[in-house]
Wavefront OBJ file of the C-alpha trace (Angstrom):
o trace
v 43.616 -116.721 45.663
v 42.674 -117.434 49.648
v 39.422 -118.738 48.527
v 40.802 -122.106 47.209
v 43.163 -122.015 50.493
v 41.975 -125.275 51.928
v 44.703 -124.611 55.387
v 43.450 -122.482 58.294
v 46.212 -121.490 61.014
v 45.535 -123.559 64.570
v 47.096 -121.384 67.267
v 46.818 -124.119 69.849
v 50.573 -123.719 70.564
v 50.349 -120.525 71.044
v 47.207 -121.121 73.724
v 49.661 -123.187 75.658
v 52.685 -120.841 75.614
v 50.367 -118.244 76.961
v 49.147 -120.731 79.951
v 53.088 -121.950 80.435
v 54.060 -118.316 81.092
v 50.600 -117.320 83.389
v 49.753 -114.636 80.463
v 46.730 -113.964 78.641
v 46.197 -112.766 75.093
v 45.933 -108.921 75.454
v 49.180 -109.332 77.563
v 50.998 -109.334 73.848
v 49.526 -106.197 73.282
v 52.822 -104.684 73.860
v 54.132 -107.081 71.532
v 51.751 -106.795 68.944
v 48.415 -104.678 67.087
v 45.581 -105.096 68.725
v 44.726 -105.747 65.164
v 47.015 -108.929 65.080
v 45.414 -110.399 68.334
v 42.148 -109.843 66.726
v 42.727 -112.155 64.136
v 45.048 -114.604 66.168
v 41.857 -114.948 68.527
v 39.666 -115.449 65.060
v 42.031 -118.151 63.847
v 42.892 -115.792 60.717
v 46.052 -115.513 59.167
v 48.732 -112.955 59.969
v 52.067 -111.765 59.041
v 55.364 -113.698 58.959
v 56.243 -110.805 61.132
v 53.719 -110.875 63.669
v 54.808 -114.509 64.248
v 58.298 -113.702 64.285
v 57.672 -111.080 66.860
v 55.558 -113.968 68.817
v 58.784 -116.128 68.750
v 61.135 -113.578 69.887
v 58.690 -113.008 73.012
v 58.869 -116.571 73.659
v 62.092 -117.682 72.461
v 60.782 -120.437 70.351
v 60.192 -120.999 66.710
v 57.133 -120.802 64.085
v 55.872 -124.615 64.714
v 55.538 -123.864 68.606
v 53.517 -121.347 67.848
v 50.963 -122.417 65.154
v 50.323 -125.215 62.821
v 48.186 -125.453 59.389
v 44.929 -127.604 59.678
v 43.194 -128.847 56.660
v 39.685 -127.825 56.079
v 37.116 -128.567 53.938
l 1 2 3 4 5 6 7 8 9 10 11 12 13 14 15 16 17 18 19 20 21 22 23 24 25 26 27 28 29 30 31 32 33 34 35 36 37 38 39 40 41 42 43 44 45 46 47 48 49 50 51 52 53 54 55 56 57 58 59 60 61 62 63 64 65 66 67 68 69 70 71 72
């Protein structure tokens, strides 16, 4: 079903959040799986509650975080 997925996850917002509050990725490590940052770092999808736990850290919602770019 992924495979005719033409929408990729751009964590640009994220990026920004991380510079805004002087943190780097593996700072959210307490936050979340090593596993998650992995893929975060890989542009892959993850879980609804991986970015919910992102938004709690930050106090923000979803769209600061990521946004869907079309790909062909």
């Amino acid at each position: 079903m992924l495979q005719n997925l033409k929408l990729k996850p751009d964590y640009s917002g994220l990026w920004q959040l991380l510079e805004q509050n002087s943190m780097f990725l593996t700072d959210l490590r307490a936050v979340v799986s090593s596993n998650a940052l992995l893929k975060i770092n890989k542009g892959e999808f993850v879980s609804l509650k991986v970015i919910a736990m992102l938004c709690q850290t930050f106090s923000c919602q979803p769209e600061e975080i990521f946004q869907f770019r079309k790909y062909e």
